[in-house]
Structures are given as structure tokens and as C-alpha cells.
C-alpha positions as CSV (number, residue, x, y, z in Angstrom):
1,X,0.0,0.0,0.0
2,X,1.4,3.3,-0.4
3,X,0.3,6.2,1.9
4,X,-0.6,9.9,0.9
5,X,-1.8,8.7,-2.6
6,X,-5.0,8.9,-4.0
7,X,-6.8,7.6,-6.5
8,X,-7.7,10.2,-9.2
9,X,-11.1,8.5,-10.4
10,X,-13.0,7.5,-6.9
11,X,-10.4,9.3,-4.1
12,X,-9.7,6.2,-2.6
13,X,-6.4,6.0,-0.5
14,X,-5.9,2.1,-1.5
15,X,-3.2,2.1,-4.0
16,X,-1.6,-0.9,-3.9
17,X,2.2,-0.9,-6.3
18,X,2.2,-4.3,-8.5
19,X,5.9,-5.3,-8.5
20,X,5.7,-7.2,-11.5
21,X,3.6,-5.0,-13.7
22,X,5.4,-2.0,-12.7
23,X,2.1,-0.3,-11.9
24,X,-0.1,1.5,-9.0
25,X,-3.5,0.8,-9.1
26,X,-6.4,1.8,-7.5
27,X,-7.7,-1.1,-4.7
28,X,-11.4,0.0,-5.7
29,X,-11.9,0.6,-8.9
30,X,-9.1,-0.6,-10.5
31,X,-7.9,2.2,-12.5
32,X,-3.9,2.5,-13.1
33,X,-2.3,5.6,-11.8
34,X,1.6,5.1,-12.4
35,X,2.9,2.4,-15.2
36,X,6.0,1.5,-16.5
37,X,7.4,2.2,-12.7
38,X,11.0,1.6,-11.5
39,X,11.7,-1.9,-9.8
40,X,13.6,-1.4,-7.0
41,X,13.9,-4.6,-5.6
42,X,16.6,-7.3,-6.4
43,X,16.7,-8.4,-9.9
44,X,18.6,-11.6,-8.3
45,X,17.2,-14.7,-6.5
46,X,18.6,-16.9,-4.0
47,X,17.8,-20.1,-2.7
48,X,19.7,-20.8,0.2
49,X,21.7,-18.4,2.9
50,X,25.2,-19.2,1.2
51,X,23.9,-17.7,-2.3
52,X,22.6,-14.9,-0.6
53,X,25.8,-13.6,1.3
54,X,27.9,-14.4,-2.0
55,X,25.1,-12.3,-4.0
56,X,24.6,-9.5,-2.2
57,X,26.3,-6.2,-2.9
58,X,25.8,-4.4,0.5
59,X,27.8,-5.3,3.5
60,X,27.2,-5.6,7.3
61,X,25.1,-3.0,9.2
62,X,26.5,-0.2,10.6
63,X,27.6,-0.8,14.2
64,X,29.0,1.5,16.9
65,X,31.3,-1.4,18.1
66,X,33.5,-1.3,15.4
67,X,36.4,2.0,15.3
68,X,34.6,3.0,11.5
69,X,31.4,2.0,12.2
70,X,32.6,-1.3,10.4
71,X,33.5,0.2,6.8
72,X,36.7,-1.0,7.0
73,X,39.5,-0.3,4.2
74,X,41.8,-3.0,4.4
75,X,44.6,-3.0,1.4
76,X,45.7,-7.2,2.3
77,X,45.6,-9.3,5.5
78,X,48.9,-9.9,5.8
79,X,52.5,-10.8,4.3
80,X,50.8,-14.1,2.5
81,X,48.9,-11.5,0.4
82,X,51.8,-10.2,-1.4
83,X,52.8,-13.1,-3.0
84,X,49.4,-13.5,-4.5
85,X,50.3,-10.0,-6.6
86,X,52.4,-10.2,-10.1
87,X,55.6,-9.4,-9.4
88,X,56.1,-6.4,-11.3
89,X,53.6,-5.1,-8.8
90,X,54.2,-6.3,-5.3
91,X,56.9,-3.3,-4.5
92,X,53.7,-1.2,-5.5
93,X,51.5,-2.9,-3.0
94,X,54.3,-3.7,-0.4
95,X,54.1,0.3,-0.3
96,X,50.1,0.8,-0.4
97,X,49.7,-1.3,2.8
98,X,52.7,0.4,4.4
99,X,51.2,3.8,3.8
100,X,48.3,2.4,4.6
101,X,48.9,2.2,8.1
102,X,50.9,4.8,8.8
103,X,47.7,7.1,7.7
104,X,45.9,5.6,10.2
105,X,45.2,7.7,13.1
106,X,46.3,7.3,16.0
107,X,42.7,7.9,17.5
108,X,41.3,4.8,15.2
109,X,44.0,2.8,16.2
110,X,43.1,3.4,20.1
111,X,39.8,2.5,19.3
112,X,40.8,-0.6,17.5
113,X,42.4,-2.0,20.1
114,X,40.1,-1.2,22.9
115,X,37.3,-2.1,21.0
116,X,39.1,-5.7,20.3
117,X,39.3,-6.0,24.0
118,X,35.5,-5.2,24.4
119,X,34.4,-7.9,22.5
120,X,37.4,-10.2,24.3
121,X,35.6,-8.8,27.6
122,X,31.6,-9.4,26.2
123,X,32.5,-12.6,25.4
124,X,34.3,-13.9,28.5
125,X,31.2,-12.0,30.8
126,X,28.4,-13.8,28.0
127,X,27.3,-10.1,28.0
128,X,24.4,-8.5,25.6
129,X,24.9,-6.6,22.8
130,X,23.1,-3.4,24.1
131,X,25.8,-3.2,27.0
132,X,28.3,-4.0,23.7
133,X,27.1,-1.0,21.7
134,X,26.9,1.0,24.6
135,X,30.2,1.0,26.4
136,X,31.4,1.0,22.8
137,X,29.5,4.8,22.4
138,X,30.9,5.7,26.4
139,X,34.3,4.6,25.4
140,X,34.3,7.0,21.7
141,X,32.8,10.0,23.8
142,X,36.0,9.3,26.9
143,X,38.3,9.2,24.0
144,X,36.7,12.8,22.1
145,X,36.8,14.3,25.7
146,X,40.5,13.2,26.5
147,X,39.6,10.9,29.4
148,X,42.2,7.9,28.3
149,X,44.9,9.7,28.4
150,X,47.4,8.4,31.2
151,X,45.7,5.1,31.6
152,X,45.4,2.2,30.6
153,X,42.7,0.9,28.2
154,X,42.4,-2.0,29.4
155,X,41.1,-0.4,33.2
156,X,38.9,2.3,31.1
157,X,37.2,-0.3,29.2
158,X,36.7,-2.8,32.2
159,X,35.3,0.6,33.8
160,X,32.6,1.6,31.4
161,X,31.5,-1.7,31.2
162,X,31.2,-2.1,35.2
163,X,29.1,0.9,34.6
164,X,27.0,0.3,31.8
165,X,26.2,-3.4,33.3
166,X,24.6,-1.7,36.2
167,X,22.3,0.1,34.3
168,X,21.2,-2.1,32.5
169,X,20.2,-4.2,35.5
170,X,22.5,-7.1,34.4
171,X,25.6,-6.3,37.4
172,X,28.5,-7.8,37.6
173,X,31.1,-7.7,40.4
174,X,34.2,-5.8,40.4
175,X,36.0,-9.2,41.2
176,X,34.1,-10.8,38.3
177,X,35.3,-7.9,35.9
178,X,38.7,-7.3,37.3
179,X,39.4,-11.3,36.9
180,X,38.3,-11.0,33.3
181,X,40.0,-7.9,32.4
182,X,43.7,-8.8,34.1
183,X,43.2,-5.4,36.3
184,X,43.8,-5.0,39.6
185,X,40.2,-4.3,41.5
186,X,41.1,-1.2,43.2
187,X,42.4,0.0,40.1
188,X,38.9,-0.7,38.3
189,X,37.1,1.0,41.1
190,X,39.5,4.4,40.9
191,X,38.7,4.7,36.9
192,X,35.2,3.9,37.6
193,X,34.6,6.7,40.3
194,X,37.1,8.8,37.7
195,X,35.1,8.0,34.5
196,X,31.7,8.3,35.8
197,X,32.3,11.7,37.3
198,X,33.4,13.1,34.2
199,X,31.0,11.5,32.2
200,X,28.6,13.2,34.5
201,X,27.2,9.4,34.8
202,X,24.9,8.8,37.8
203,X,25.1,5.3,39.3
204,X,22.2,4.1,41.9
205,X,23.3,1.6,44.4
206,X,22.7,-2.3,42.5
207,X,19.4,-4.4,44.1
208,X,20.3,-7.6,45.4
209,X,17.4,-8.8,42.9
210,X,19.6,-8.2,40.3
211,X,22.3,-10.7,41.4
212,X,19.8,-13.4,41.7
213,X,18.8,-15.1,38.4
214,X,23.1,-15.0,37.5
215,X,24.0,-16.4,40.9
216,X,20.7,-19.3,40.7
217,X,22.3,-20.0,37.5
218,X,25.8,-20.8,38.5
219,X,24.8,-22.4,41.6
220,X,22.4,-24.5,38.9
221,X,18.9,-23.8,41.4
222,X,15.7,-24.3,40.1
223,X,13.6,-21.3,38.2
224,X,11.4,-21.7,41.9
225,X,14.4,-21.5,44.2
226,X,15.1,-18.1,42.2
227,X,11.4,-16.3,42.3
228,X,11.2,-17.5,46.0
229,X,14.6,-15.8,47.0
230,X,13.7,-12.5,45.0
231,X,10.0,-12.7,47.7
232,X,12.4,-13.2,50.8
233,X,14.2,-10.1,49.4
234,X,10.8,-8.4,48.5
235,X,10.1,-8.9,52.1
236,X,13.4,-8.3,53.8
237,X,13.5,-4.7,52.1
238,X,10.2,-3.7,53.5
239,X,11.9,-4.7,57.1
240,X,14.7,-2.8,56.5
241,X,17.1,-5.3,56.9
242,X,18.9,-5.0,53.7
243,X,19.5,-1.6,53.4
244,X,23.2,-0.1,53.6
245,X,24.1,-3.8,53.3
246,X,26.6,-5.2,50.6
247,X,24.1,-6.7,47.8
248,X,25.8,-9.7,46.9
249,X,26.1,-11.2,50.5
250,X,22.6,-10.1,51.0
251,X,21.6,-11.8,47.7
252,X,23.9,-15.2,48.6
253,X,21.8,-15.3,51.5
254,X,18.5,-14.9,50.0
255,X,19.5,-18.0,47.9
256,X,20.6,-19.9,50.5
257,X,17.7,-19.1,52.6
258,X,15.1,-20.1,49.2
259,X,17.2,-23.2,48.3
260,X,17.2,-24.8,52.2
261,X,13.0,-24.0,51.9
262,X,12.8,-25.7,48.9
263,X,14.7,-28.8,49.7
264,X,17.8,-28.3,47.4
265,X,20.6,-28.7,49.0
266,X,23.0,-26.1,49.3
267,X,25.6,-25.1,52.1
268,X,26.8,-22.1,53.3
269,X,30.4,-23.1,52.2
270,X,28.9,-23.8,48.3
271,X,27.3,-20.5,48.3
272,X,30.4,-18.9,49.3
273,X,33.0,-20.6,46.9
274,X,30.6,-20.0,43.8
275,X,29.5,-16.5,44.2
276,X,32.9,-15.2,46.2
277,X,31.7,-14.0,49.4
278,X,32.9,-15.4,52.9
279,X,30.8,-17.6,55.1
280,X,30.7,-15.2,57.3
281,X,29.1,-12.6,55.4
282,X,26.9,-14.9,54.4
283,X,26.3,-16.0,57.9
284,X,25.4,-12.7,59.1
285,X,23.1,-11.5,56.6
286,X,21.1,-14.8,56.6
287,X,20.8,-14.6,60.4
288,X,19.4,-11.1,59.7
289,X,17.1,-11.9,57.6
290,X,15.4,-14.6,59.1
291,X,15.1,-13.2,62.4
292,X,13.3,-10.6,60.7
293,X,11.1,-12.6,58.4
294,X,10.1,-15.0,61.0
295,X,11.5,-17.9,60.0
296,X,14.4,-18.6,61.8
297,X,13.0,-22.1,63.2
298,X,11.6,-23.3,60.1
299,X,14.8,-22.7,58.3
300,X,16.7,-24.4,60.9
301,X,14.6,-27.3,60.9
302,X,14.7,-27.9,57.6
303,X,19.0,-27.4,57.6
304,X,18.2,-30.5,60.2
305,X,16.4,-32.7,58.4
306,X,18.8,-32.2,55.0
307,X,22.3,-32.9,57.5
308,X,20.2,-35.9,58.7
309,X,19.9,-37.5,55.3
């Protein structure tokens, strides 16, 4: 259909555009209001996904992750490429992909680098591709503003991405970032308090609901054990017995609480060596929590009757 067309003969606004007649016609009447029309469309067919890539003249979408938006210019991929020139002409190439990259700047090749590590880093942390494309877009606008200078890529891009996670309610720890990244923790946590101030970047304190369906999933709980530790959290907040406590022993508690109700098995010990908290912290919140909720005996009981089996 196309819109803000009409037909001349009854004013209807149902054209509809006849891609093999090369003609608009009128929906109602019938009556022909463009002809001999301009295909648009691909003139080529394709009958599997292999033909298609090999046929197609456009390339890949335009994405922030890449240092050009991913329209590369690469003059060969390496040394094995000269050798597939005539002879006469490989001094000519040999000095195309020299000049080549010495007219790169020296912006782009910051950004290729970093962004190399990026994906290295979204990989490792199974990350999403909106936290990709944004700390790809925070890291271009540090860069612009002259916020890498004197550090190391490596700690701004662990940074961002410490950042960005928590926004986008997927957290992850400084010790999970700082173990993937190679970087020292405290030295994560002085470019993150650095970056965000500069960057005039807001962050509000992370829920322990957010920890929960990641730490469920490593501790392999069931989908119930998860909903029924985010309700002992639900319920904990409205005690106050959470607040200006550390999130992920609060949330290692929750889970430990939920999975001793529900009859999987889990000690404190477990709890602590997977999500890297101590025992005691988990200990302490747990005792806090339950005292609170009630449910101190119940949970006891049932820690009982699992040790008895």
C-alpha cells in the first residue's frame, strides 16, 4: 500500500504498487495511476543463505562497536597476500599497505584496540549486545573528551563496562570484571569513580534482585528456588534489613535461605566458593534476615532434616 496517494477516479487511499507490472493501481476501482514504474527490488534470487551472502552487494550494518562503524578499508591481511600479486607489482602494493597504516590515526587505532578487547571482555562476561554498543558509544565519547589519556585501556574499558552493566540491571562484580579484564580491583574501582564523574554518569546503588537469576544460575537452582529468593528479598526490604548492606552477600543469603526452603541442598560453604563471598558474610546477613522474616526455626529445621539425610 502506499500512503498519501490517492486515486484520481474514486479518491480512494488504497493504492496498492504491482511489482511485477510495474504499476499503481487503485484497490477499488481498479484504475492505473503510475505504469512502466522503476523496480527497486533485487533483480537476483537466492535459494539458500550461502547464495545470498555471495550475491549480495551491501555489506554488514552499521555498528557502533566497530572503530569506523565497520567500513573498513583494508589494502591485504597480511604478508601471504603479497605473494598473490604479479611481481612487477608487489613493490607497488608492499608500499600501499605500508602507507596504509601509517595514515591511520592514532585515535582509530586506540579504538581498535580497545574495542578488540570489548568484544574479548563481552565474550568472557556472555554479556548482551546493548551493554556492547553502549560502552562502545561511552568509550568514543571518553576518548573525544581526552579521558584515556594516562591510563590504561584496558582499566577504562573494564570501567565503562562495570558501569553500563549496572544500568542495565544485568551487574556484575568488580571481582568478576577485574578477573576477566587482568586489572587490579582497586584499580577498576579508581577509573570507575574517575570516568563516571566526568562523564557526569549517575550510578544508583545495585538491588540484590539483580544478582539473583546469574548467581541461581551458577549455583544451577531451580527457576522456583530463584522467584522465591527474590519474595524473601521483597520482604526483607520492607523490614529494613537490607539496606546499607553489601548486595551480593545479602543476595547469597537470599539464595541460600530459598534453596534450604525448597529442599535443594546447598551449604553455606557452596554458596560462598561460587558467588565469592565469605561464610561469614553470608552467615550474618542470613541470620538477619530470618530473624526478621520469622522464619528462623523453620529454616533451621529444615537445615536438620537435609544434614540428617
Amino acid at each position: 500500500m502506499q500512503a498519501n496517494i490517492k486515486c484520481p477516479e474514486c479518491k480512494s487511499s488504497g493504492i496498492i504498487y504491482d511489482h511485477s507490472r510495474g504499476e499503481s493501481v487503485c484497490d477499488k476501482c481498479g484504475f492505473i495511476i503510475k505504469e512502466s514504474m522503476i523496480d527497486l527490488t533485487q533483480e537476483w534470487r537466492a535459494f539458500d543463505e550461502d547464495q545470498r551472502s555471495r550475491r549480495a552487494r551491501t555489506g554488514a550494518a552499521l555498528t557502533p562497536t566497530k572503530h569506523d562503524h565497520g567500513l573498513t578499508t583494508e589494502i591485504g591481511k597480511g604478508r601471504g597476500e603479497l605473494f598473490k600479486v604479479e611481481s612487477k607489482k608487489r613493490a607497488q602494493y608492499y608500499r600501499l599497505t605500508k602507507w596504509h597504516k601509517r595514515l591511520i590515526k592514532s585515535r582509530d587505532r586506540n579504538l581498535s584496540f580497545a574495542f578488540s578487547e570489548l568484544q574479548r571482555l563481552v565474550s568472557f562476561l556472555s554479556l548482551s549486545k546493548a551493554v556492547h554498543e553502549k560502552v562502545a558509544s561511552l568509550y568514543k565519547e571518553a576518548v573525544v573528551r581526552g579521558l584515556v589519556r594516562g591510563r590504561s585501556t584496558e582499566s577504562i574499558i573494564s570501567a565503562l563496562l562495570y558501569i553500563t552493566c549496572r544500568e542495565e540491571g544485568a551487574p556484575r562484580t568488580l571481582d568478576e570484571i577485574a578477573k576477566a579484564s587482568n586489572i587490579n580491583k582497586k584499580d577498576v574501582g579508581k577509573t570507575y569513580r574517575y570516568i563516571a564523574r566526568k562523564l557526569g554518569i549517575r550510578i544508583l546503588p545495585a538491588k540484590a534482585q539483580d544478582y539473583i537469576p546469574r548467581f541461581g544460575s551458577l549455583l544451577d537452582l531451580s527457576e522456583k528456588v530463584q522467584v522465591k529468593a527474590v519474595d524473601v528479598l521483597d520482604d526483607a526490604t520492607k523490614y529494613d534489613v537490607t539496606s546499607g548492606k553489601g548486595p551480593i552477600g545479602v543476595a547469597a543469603a537470599a539464595l541460600y535461605i530459598s534453596a534450604v526452603l525448597s529442599g535443594e541442598k546447598k551449604t553455606q560453604r557452596e554458596v560462598a566458593d561460587i558467588i565469592g563471598v565469605t561464610e561469614v558474610t553470608i552467615r550474618n546477613r542470613y541470620k538477619e534476615i530470618v530473624e526478621s522474616l520469622g522464619i528462623k526455626e523453620e529454616v533451621e529445621k529444615k537445615v536438620k532434616e537435609q544434614e540428617d539425610l
